[in-house]
C-alpha positions in Angstrom: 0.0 0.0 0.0 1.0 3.5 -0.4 1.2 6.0 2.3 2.6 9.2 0.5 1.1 9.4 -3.2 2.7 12.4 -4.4 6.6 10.9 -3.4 5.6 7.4 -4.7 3.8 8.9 -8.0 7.2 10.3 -9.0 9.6 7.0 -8.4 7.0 4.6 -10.2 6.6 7.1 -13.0 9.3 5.2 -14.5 7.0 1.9 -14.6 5.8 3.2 -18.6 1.9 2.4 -17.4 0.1 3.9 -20.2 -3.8 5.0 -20.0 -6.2 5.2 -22.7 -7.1 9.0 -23.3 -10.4 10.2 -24.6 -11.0 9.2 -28.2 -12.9 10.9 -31.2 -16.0 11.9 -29.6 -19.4 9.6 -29.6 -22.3 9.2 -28.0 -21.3 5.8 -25.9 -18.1 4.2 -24.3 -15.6 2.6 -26.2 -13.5 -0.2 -24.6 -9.9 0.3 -25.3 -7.0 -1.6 -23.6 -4.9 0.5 -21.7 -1.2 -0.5 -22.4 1.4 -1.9 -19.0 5.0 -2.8 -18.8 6.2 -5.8 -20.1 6.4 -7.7 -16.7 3.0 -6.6 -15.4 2.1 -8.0 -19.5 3.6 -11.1 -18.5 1.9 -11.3 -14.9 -1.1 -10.8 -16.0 -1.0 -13.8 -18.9 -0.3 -15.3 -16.7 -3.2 -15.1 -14.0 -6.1 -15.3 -16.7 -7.4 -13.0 -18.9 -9.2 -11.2 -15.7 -5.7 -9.3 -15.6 -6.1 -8.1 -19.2 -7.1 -4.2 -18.3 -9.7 -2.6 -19.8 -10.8 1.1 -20.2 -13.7 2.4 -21.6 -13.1 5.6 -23.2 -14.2 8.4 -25.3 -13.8 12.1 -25.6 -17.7 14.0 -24.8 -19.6 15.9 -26.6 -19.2 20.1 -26.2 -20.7 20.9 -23.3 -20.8 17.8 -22.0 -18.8 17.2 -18.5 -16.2 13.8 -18.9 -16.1 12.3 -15.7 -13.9 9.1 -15.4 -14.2 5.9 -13.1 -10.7 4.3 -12.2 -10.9 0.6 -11.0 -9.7 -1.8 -9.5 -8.3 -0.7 -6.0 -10.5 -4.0 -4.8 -12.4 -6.6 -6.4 -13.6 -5.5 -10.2 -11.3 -6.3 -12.5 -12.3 -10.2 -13.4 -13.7 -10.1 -17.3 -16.9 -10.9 -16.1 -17.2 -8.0 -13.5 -15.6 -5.7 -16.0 -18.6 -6.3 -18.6 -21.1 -5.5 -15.8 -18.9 -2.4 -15.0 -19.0 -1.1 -18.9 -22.6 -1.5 -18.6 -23.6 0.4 -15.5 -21.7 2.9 -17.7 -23.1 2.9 -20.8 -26.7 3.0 -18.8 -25.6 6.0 -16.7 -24.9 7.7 -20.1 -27.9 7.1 -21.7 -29.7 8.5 -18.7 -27.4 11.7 -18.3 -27.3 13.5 -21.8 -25.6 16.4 -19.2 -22.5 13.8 -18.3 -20.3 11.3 -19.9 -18.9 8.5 -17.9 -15.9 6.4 -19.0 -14.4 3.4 -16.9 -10.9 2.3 -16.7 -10.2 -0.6 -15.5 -6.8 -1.9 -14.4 -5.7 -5.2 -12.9 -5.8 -4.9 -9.0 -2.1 -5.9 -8.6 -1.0 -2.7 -11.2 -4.0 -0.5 -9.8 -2.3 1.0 -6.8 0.8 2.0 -8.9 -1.6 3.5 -11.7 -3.3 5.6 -9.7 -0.5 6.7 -7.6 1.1 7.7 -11.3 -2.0 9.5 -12.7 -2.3 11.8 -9.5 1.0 12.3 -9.3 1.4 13.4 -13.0 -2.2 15.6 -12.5 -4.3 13.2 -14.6 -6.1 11.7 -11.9 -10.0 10.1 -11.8 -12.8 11.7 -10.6 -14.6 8.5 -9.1 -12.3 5.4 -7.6 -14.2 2.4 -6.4 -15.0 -0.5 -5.4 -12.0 0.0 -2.8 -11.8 -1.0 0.9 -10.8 0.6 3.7 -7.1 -0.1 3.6 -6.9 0.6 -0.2 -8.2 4.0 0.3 -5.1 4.8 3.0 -3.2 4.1 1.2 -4.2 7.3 -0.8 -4.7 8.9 2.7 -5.3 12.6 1.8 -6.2 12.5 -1.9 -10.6 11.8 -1.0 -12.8 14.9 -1.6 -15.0 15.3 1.9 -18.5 14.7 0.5 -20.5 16.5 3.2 -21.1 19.7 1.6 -22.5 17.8 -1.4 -24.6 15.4 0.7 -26.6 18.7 2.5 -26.6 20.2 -1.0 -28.2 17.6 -2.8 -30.2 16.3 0.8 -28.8 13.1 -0.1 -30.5 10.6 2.9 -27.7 9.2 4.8 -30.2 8.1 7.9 -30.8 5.0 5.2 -27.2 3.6 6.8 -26.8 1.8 9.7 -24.5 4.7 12.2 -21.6 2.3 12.1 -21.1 2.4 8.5 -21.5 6.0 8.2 -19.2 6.6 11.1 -16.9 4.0 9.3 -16.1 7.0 6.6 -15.8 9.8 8.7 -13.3 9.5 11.2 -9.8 11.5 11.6 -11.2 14.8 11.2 -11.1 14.7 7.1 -14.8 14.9 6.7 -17.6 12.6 5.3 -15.0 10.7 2.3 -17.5 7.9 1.6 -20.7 6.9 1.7 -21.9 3.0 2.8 -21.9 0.7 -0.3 -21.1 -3.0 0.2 -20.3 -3.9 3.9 -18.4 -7.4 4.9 -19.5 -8.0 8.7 -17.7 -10.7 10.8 -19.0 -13.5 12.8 -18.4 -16.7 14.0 -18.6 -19.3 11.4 -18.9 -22.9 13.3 -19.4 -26.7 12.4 -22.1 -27.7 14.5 -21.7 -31.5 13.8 -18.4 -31.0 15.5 -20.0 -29.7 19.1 -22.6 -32.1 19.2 -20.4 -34.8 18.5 -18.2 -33.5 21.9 -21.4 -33.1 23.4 -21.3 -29.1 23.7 -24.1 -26.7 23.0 -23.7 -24.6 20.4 -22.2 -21.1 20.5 -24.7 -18.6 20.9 -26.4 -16.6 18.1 -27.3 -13.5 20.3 -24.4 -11.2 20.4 -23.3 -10.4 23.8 -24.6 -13.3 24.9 -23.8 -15.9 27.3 -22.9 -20.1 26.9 -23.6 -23.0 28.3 -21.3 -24.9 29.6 -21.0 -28.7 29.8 -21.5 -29.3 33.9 -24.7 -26.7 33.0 -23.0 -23.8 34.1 -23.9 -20.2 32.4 -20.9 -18.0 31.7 -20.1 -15.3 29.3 -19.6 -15.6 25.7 -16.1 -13.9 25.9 -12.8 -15.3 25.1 -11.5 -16.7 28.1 -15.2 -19.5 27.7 -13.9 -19.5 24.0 -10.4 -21.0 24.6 -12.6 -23.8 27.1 -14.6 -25.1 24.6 -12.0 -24.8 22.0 -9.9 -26.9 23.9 -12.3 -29.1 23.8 -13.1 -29.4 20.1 -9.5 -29.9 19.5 -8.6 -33.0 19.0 -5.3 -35.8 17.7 -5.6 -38.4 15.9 -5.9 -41.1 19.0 -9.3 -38.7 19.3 -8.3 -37.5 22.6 -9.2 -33.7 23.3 -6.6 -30.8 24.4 -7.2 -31.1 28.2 -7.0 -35.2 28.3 -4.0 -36.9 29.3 -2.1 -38.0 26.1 -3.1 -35.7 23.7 -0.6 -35.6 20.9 -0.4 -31.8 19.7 1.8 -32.9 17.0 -0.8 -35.2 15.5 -3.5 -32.6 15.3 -6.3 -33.6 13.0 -9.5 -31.1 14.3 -8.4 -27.3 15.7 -11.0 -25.8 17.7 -11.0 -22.2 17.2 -9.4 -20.3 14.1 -8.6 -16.6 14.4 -8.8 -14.4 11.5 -4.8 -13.7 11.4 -4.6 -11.9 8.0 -3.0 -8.3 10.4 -1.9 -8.5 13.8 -4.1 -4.9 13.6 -7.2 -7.0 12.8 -6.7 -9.5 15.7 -7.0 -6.8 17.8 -10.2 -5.5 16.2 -11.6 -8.5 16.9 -11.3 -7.6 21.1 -11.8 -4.0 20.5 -11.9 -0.6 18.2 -8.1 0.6 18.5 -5.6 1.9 16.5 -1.5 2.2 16.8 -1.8 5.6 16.5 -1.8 8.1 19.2 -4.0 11.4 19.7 -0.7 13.3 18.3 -0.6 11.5 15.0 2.7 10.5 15.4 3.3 8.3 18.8 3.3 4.4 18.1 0.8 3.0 21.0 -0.1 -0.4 21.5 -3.7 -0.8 22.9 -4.0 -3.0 25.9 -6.8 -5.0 24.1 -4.9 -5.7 21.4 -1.6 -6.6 23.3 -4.3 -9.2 25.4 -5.6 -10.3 21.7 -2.0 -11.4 20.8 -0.9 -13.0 23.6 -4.5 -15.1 23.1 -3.6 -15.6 19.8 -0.1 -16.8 20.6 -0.7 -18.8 23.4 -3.8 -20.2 21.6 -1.0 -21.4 19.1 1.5 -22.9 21.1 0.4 -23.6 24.7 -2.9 -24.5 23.6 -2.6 -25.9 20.3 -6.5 -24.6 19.6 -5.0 -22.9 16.5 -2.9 -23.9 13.6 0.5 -23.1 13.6 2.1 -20.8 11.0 3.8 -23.8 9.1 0.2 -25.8 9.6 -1.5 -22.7 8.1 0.9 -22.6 5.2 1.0 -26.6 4.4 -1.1 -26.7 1.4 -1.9 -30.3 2.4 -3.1 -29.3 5.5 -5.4 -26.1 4.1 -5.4 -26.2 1.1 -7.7 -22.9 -0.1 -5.8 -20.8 2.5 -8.9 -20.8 4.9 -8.7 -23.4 7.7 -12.4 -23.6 8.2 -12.9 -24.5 4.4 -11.3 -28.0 5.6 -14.1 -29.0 7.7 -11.0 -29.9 10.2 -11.7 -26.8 12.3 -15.1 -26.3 14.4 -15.0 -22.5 14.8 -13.4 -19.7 12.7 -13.4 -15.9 13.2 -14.2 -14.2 9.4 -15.7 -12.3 7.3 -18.9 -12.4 5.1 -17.0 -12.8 1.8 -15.8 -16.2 3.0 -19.0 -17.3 2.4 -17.4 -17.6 -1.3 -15.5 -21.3 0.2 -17.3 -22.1 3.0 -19.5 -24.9 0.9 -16.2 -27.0 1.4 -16.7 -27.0 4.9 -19.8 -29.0 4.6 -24.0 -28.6 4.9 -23.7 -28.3 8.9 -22.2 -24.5 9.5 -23.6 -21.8 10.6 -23.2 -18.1 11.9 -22.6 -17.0 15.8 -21.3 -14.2 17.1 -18.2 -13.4 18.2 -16.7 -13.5 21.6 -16.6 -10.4 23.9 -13.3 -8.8 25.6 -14.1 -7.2 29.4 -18.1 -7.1 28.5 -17.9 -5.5 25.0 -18.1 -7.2 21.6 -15.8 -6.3 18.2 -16.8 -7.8 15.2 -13.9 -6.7 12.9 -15.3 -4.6 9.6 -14.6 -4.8 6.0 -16.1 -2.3 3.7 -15.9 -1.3 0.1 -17.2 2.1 -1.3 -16.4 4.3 -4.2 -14.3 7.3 -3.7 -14.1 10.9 -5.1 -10.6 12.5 -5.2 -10.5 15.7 -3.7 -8.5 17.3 -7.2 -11.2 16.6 -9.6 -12.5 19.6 -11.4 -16.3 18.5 -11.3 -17.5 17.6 -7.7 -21.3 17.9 -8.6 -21.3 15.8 -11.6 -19.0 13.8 -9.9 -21.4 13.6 -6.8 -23.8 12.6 -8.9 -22.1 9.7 -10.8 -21.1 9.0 -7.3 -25.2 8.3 -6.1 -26.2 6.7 -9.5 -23.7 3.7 -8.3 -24.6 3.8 -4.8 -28.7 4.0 -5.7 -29.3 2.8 -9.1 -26.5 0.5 -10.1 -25.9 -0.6 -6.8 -28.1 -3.9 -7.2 -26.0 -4.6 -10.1 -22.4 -3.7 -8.8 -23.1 -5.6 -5.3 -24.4 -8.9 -7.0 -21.4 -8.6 -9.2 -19.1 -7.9 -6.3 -20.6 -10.3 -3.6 -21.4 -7.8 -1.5 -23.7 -7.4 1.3 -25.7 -4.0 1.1 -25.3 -1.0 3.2 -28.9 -0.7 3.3 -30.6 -2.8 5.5 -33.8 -2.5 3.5 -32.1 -4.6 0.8 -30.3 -7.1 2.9 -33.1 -9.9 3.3 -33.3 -10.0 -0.5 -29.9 -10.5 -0.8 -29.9 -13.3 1.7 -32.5 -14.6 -0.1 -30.3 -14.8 -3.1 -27.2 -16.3 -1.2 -29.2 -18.8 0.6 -29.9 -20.9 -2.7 -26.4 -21.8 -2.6 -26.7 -23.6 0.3 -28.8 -26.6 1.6 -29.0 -25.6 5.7 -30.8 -23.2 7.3 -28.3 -20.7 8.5 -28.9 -17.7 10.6 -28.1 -14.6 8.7 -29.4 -12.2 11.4 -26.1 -12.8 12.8 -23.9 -11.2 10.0 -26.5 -8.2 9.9 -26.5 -7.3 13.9 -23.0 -7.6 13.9 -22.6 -4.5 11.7 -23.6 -3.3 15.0 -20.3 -4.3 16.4 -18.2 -3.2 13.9 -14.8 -1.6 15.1 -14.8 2.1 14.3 -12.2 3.6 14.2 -11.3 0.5 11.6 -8.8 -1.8 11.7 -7.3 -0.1 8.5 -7.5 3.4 8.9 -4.4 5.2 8.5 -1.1 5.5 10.5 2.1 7.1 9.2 4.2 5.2 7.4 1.6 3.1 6.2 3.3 0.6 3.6 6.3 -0.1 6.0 4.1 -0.7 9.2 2.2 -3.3 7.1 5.4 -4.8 6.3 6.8 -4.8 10.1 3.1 -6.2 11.5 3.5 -8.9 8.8 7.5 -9.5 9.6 6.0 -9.7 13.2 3.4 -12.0 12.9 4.8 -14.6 10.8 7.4 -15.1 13.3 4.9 -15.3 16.1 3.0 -17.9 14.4 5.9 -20.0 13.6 8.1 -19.3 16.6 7.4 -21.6 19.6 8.7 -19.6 22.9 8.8 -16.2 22.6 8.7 -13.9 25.2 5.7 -12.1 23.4 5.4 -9.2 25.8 9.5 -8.3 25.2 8.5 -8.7 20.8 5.7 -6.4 21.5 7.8 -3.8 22.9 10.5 -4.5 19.5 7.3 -4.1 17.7 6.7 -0.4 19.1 10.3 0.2 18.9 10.4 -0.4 15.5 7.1 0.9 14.0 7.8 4.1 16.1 11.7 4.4 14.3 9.5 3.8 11.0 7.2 7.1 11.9 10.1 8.9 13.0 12.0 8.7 9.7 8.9 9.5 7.5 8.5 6.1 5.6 5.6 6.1 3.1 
């Protein structure tokens, strides 16, 4: 990701990406590839056609404002979701004689590089989207604040759930987005797996409590987690974690999966943080998270309730890079896009929610949205553009993205939808209260030196999860050490 556009626009010029300009002038979009360097030619071959980019393109008519759509910061640049894209276009341009939309498409592992070259050269978009939260830090600073234009236009926000909206307006930037398609977590769990160890299953009700097996009611927090994931974990002899003679080396069933894609977003999952203090500047490590990663770690290697690093990277062992996709692990912090794999798991999962951390429950967020940059010559045509996808298109764009809808008006339709795929009964209300839960400020919002802390956090984290040992609370303090010698020196 990149953390200072301007700097990085200038040392990647050199990378020859090449964007289709406007054409002869017409009345609809023409698609036109947009030429890349030879190696990001060769990648792309080399990862389907899907990486073949695409732009559609033409000069308007006098009069006429061009507004242009840059993708794919996210998810949007498969051929199939490219055609859908060129549509949505094409049918804005029919219905606004007064605008003229073109889409550019680029491959999402060239996107972040093309973008950070057209602002830096002044040629940038007006509208960038689908992107996530972390894709749009990494342009922290470039997003138009889109308040003025929503009380202009009276544009309804109250239709959003105050988490999502919130989710965009945080570190005193303004409004920068509006709520598009939102990726709650929960608790996906086997539930074959706890009857079979005789355990009720983990509740549905957030902030909830559980049941445990000598009939005692407790919390649903993490500490009750770790018991009953000790439980469902279990070797090959088909003894448990807490009988005598359990063989951690010989593993075949893990009882409780952490979402371990950012050490940031392990933390989410206990509570709303960020490593950045009030000043901007000062490295802090929340308590909660610091209590999530000794969890995590000890959860790991004293507990053996999680895979190990090595585990988690043995293609053998998971072999679509989600443990819970196995059917091997009976519960699994994630989000709802996984639903995309979790067939594999079997017809017995189901949704509950997360554990809670000192009586509050974090449901760790994903969001995309589309974006307007803050340089582009036509806000209110660009605003507008902005609520055709959002309102009109957004049926089309969130079935093509797999995304779950801002709106909760529209979300029992989409479940609806989704539910065909599967043969259970599953309990979707879950994934739409825990919106409720999710941790604003997010996970991904921006720190200084935002590439290189992602790279640290990552350095970190695969040696936690594949070092037995480890005096964790002496690494966390090297972690602070080192992010805060990072900020210090300006890294992007």
């Amino acid at each position: 990701m990149q953390g200072t556009v301007g700097r990085l626009g200038v040392l990647i010029a050199a990378a020859g990406l090449i964007f289709a300009a406007c054409g002869s002038s017409t009345s609809s979009a023409s698609v036109e590839p947009s030429a890349a360097s030879s190696s990001e030619a060769s990648a792309a071959a080399s990862t389907e056609e899907s990486a073949a980019p695409t732009t559609a393109a033409s000069e308007a008519a006098g009069g006429v404002v061009e507004i242009r759509w840059f993708c794919c910061l996210g998810g949007g640049d498969a051929p199939e979701q490219v055609e859908v894209e060129q549509k949505v276009a094409e049918d804005f341009n029919a219905a606004h004689p007064n605008i003229h939309l073109t889409f550019e498409a680029v491959p999402y592992n060239a996107a972040r590089d093309a973008l950070a070259t057209q602002i830096g050269s002044g040629s940038g978009p007006d509208i960038v989207g689908p992107v996530g939260i972390g894709g749009a830090e990494a342009f922290h600073g470039q997003w138009l604040d889109l308040q003025s234009l929503i009380d202009k236009t009276g544009y309804d926000m109250s239709q959003f759930p105050e988490s999502t909206v919130s989710l965009y307006n945080v570190g005193g930037e303004g409004q920068l987005g509006i709520p598009f398609a939102v990726y709650p977590s929960a608790l996906f769990y086997k539930a074959d797996l706890f009857k079979e160890a005789g355990l009720a299953e983990p509740p549905h009700d957030w902030d909830s409590t559980y049941t445990m097996p000598d009939g005692t009611t407790v919390p649903w927090d993490y500490d009750t987690a770790r018991k009953v994931g000790l439980l469902l974990t279990v070797d090959e002899n088909g003894k448990d974690a807490t009988q005598d003679g359990f063989d951690p080396e010989k593993i075949v069933q893990w009882g409780f999966e952490p979402q371990r894609d950012d050490l940031r977003q392990v933390g989410a999952y206990w509570t709303a943080g960020s490593l950045m203090a009030d000043d901007g500047k000062t490295v802090q490590i929340p308590e909660s998270w610091a209590a999530a990663w000794h969890w995590f770690y000890d959860a790991i290697w004293t507990d053996h309730i999680a895979m190990t690093g090595p585990q988690f990277q043995n293609t053998d062992i998971n072999p679509n890079g989600y443990p819970f996709f196995t059917g091997n692990v009976a519960m699994s912090e994630n989000y709802l896009w996984s639903t995309y794999g979790v067939s594999d798991a079997g017809d017995d999962w189901n949704l509950a929610a997360t554990p809670s951390y000192n009586g509050q429950t974090t449901a760790a967020f994903n969001a995309d949205t589309f974006r307007i940059l803050k340089d582009t010559k036509h806000p209110d045509e660009a605003f507008e553009v902005l609520t055709y996808l959002l309102g009109d298109a957004s049926g089309t764009l969130l079935e093509t993205y797999g995304g779950m809808p801002a709106r909760p008006t529209e979300q029992d339709a989409y479940f609806d939808t989704i539910s065909k795929n599967y043969t259970q009964e599953i309990d979707w209300d879950v994934a739409k209260e825990g919106v409720n839960h999710a941790d604003v400020p997010n996970f991904e919002s921006y720190v200084p030196a935002y590439n290189q802390t992602l790279d640290l956090l990552n350095t970190f984290g695969t040696k936690w999860q594949a070092t037995s040992g480890l005096d964790l609370d002496k690494e966390i303090e090297d972690l602070k050490t080192q992010l805060q010698a990072i900020w210090d020196q300006g890294g992007s």
